[in-house]
N, C-alpha and C positions, 0 to 999 in steps of 0.2 A: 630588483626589477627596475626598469631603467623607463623612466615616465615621459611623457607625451615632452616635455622642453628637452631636454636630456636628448634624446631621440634627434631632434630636431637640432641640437648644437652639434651630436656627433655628427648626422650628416653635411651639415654645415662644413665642418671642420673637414670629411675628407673629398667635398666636391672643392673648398680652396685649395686644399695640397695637389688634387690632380692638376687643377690651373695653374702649379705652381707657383701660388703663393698661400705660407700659410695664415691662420687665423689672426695671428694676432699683426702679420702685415698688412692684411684685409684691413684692420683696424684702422692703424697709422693711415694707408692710401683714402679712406673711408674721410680720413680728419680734411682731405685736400677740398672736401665740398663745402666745408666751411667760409672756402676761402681767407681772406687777409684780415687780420684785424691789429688793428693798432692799440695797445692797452696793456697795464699790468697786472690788473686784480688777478685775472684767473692764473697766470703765469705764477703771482706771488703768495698765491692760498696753497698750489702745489711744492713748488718748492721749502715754505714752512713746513707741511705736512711730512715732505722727505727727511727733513734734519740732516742735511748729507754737512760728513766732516772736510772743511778744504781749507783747515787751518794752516796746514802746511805746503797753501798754494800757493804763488803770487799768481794774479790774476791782472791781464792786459787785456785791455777793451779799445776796438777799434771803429772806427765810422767816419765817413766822407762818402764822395760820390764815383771819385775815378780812384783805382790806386790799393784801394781799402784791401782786396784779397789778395794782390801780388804782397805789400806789407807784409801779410799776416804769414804767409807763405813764407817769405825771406827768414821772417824771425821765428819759426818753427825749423827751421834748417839750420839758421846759427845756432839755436837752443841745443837738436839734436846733434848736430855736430862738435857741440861744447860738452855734451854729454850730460845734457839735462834731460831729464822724460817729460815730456809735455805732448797737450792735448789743444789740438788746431780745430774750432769749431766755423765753420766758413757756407756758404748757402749761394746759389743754390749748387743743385749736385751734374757733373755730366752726365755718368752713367748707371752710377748706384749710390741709390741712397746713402750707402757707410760711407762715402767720401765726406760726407759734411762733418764725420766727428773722423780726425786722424792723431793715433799716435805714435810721436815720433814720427812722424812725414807721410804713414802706414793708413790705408782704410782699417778702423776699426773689423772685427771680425762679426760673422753675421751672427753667431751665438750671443757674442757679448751686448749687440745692438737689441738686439730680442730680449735679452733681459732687462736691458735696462728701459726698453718699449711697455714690457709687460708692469712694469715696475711701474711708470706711469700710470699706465689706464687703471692697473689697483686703484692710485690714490683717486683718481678724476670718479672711477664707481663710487667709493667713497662718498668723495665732497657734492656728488651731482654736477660736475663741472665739465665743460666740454673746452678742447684746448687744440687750436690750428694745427697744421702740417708742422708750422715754423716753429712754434711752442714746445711741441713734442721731442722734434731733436734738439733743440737749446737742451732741453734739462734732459735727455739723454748723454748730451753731452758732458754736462755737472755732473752724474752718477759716474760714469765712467769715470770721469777723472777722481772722483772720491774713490772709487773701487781701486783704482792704478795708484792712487797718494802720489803722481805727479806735481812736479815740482812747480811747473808754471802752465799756468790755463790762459788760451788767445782767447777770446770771444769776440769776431767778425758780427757787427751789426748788420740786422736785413735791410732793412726800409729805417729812414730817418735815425732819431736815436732815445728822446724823451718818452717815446711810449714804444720804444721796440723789445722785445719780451728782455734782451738781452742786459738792458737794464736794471732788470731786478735782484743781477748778481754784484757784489761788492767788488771792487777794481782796487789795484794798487797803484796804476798806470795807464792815464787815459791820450789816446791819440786822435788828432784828426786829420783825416788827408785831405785830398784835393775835393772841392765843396764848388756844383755846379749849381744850375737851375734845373733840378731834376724831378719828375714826382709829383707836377706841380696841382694832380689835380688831387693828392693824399694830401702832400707839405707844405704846398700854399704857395698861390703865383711872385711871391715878392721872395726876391735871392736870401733878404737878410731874417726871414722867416725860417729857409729852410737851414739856414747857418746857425741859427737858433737853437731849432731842430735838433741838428747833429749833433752843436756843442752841447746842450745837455747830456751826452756823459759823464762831464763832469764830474767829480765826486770829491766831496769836504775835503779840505786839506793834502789830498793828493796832486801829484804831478800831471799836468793837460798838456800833452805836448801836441804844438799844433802848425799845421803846413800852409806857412803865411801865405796869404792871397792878396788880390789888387787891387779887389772892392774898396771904394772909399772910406767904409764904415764897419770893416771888415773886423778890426779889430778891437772897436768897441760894443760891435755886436758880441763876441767871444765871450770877453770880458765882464759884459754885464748879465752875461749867466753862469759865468763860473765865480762873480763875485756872489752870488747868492743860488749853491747848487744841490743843498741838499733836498731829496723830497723824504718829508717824512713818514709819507704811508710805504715806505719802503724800511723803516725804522731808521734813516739818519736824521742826523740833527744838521740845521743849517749852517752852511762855513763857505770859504773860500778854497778854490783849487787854485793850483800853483800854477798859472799860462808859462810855459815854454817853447817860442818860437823857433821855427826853422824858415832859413831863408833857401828858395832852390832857382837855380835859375832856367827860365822858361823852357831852354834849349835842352834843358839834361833829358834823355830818354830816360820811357816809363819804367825799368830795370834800376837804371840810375838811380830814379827820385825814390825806388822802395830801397834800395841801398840806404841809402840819405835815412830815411827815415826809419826805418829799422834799426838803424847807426844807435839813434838818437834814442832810441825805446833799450837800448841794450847800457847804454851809456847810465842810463838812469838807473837802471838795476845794478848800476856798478860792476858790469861785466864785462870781461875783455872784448877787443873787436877783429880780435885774429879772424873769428866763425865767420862773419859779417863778406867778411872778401873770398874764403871757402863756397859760402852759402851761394854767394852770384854767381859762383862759376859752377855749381852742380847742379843751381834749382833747377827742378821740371814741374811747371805750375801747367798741368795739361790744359790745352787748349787759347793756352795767352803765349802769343807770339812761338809757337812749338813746332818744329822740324822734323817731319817722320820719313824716316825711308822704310815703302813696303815692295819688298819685291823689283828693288832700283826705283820703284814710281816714290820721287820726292812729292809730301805736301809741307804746306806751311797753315799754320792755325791760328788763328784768333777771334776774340771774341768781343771784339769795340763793338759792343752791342746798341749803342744811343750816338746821338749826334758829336756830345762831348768827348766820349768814350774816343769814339772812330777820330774825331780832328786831335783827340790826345796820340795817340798812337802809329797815326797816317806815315810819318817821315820814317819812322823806322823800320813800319811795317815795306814801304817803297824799297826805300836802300838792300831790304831784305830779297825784294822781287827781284831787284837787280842784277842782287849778287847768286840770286841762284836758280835762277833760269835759264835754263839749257838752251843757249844760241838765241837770246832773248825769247824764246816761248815759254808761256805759261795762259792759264785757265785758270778761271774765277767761277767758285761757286758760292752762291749768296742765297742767304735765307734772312729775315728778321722778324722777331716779333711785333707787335703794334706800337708805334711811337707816338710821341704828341707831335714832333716834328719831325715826320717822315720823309717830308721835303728835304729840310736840309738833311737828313743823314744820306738821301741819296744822293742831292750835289756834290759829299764828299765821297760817295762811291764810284761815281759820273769821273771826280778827277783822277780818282786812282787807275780807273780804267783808260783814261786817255793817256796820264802821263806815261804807262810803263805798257802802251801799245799789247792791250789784253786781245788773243786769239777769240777763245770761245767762253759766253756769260752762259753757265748754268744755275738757275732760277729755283726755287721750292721754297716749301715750306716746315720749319723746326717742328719738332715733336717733343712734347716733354714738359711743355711749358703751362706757366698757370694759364697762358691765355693763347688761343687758334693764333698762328702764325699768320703774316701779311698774303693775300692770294699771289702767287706766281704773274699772273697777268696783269695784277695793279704795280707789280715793282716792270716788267716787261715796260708800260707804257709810260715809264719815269727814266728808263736808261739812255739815254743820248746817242749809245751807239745803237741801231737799226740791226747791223745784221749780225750773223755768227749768235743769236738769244735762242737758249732751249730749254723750257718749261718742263719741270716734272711734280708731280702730285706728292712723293718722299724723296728723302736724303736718299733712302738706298737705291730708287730709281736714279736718281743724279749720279751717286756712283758708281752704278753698272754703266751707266751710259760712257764716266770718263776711262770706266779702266776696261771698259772694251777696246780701247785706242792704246796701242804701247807708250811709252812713257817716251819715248826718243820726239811721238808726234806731241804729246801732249807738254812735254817740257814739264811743268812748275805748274802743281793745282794749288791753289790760293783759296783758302775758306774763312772768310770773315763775316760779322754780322754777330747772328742768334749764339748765345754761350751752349744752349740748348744743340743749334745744330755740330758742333766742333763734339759736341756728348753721341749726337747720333752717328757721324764717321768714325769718332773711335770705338764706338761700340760693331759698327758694321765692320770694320776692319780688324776686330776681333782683341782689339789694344785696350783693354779694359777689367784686366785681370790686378791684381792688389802691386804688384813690381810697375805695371806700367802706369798707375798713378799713383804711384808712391812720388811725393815730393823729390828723391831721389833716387831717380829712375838709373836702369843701364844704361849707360850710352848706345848700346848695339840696339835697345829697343826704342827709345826715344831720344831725341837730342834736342835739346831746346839752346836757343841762340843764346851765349851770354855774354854778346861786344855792346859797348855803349851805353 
């Protein structure tokens, strides 16, 4: 006889499958009301409990402000292309969750993700522990790679680095990229706070490779947390990590500088760097700097989501308009989430649209995201150009709107901003199947730019 709880989980369970989703993804979407937490305990009671084997991993841990997921991207493509099996753990996701764990360049499979989800909440019933959105796939992404006995694990940091979950796994090789004023009301208003921050990756006696900056105090900030970097409620003991600088110079495009620095993460593990020049010319990191032709209508993507982001990536992303804009037209659709400087991340939108003489601005707002997107009508009264602005409520409104117009008129649609909106056009556009965010897409279905 099946009792009054029983009863009430089975129906449970098939009013989520008719919604399509099931129970235990209920779960996981369930952890997003949590919201953000910054901390290790509950991250590090779980992962004890798991006991997972990854003796036979080397383990890369990544974290900065700009940079961090193209890196992470590049050297999961040299890896796979050297013919290592490795597991890319990277956040957030555009269009499906399994992007966050990939192996070999691949969205994990949804079975395999369900297991290792269910695997989770066992332990957390357990302990009495309740564990973020962000927490949950980190150590799905640990199971998995214990299940696969891959050779090397990426672990892409979320937020900061000292208390980000991803921390509480053991590194062989630590990197840091480009390190802005980011976060400031999590990481704290002062640069060399948040530089602090980050370099705590750190780990005893291992290699900190790191992507020198111009801050004054840049490098004694580094320094004086990798000379004393172990935490021991994570069971190390305290040591020194090996700082390894890289020097790049200002001008290298964002391709460029993860080149450079992937280089340098491959160098350390004593691997060739044949992959390294392979990897640039096949990555497809969707939605940063990516080229789709659908139906002859070319777009171009990305996702300089913050002020730093966009003034990182402006010159190339232009050169880009330039070169592939049909009889110079092209269309701009912009969305972003909430900034602390909204201001200036739209002065740098303001320029792009002046300099490369943009047709029509279409407006909305991202879906997807931890937080409601910026309203349509407050970025409307921030754009400098007056006329040709059309407001829409979603992404798929904004693109019914463009691709009712043939591509001959519409030239070149350009979408930058929210990482979140580049996830909702290629979900509308139906480019969201496992080949077309595979790190290493077809060319007939994605083509991502890789000069400069």
């Amino acid at each position: 006889m099946t009792n009054k709880k029983g009863r009430n989980f089975q129906l449970f369970t098939i009013l989520t499958e008719k919604m399509g989703m099931t129970e235990i993804r209920k779960w996981l979407e369930d952890s997003k009301r949590i919201g953000m937490s910054l901390g290790l305990e509950n991250t590090h009671k779980v992962l004890t409990k798991l006991s997972l084997d990854l003796s036979n991993t080397t383990i890369i841990h990544v974290a900065g402000s700009n940079g961090k997921g193209t890196t992470c991207a590049m050297i999961s493509v040299a890896l796979t292309i050297a013919g290592h099996d490795n597991i890319l753990f990277s956040s957030p996701h555009l269009c499906r969750v399994e992007e966050r764990i990939r192996l070999n360049g691949v969205p994990i499979s949804d079975d395999k993700f369900d297991d290792a989800i269910n695997q989770v909440r066992d332990i957390c019933d357990q302990l009495s522990i309740t564990l973020t959105f962000f927490e949950i796939t980190y150590i799905c992404s640990k199971i998995i790679a214990s299940q696969n006995n891959v050779e090397y694990l990426i672990l892409e940091t979320g937020l900061g680095g000292r208390l980000d979950a991803t921390r509480c796994s053991k590194a062989d090789v630590c990197l840091l990229t480009s390190i802005t004023k980011e976060h400031s009301d999590i990481l704290g208003q002062d640069i060399y706070q948040i530089i602090a921050e980050k370099a705590a990756i750190a780990r005893p006696n291992k290699p900190l490779i790191v992507r020198r900056m111009h801050y004054e105090e840049f490098t004694q900030t580094v320094e004086k947390i990798a000379n004393n970097c172990g935490q021991e409620h994570l069971g190390e003991s305290s040591g020194i990590a090996q700082c390894k600088y890289v020097a790049i110079n200002d001008e290298t495009s964002v391709l460029g500088e993860a080149e450079i620095l992937a280089s340098a993460v491959l160098t350390e593990l004593k691997l060739g760097q044949d992959a390294i020049k392979m990897a640039k010319e096949v990555l497809n990191w969707p939605g940063r700097l990516q080229l789709i032709n659908v139906d002859s209508q070319l777009f171009l993507l990305d996702s300089g989501h913050n002020p730093s982001g966009l003034s990182r990536v402006k010159p190339q992303l232009c050169e880009m308009i330039q070169r592939y804009s049909a009889n110079g037209k092209w269309n701009l659709l912009f969305a972003t989430s909430p900034q602390n400087d909204l201001a200036q991340m739209m002065e740098i939108v303001n320029d792009i649209i002046q300099q490369d003489s943009c047709e029509t601005i279409v407006l909305t707002k991202p879906l997807g995201g931890r937080y409601p997107g910026v309203e349509p009508s407050k970025l409307e009264n921030m754009i400098s150009q007056s006329s040709n602005i059309i407001s829409t409520d979603t992404p798929s409104e904004a693109l019914e709107y463009l691709l009712s117009k043939s591509s001959d008129i519409n030239g070149l649609i350009v979408s930058f901003g929210s990482l979140y909106l580049q996830g909702n056009i290629l979900t509308h556009l139906g480019l969201d199947s496992d080949e077309n965010l595979s790190l290493i897409a077809k060319p007939s279905k994605i083509t991502t730019d890789t000069e400069g």
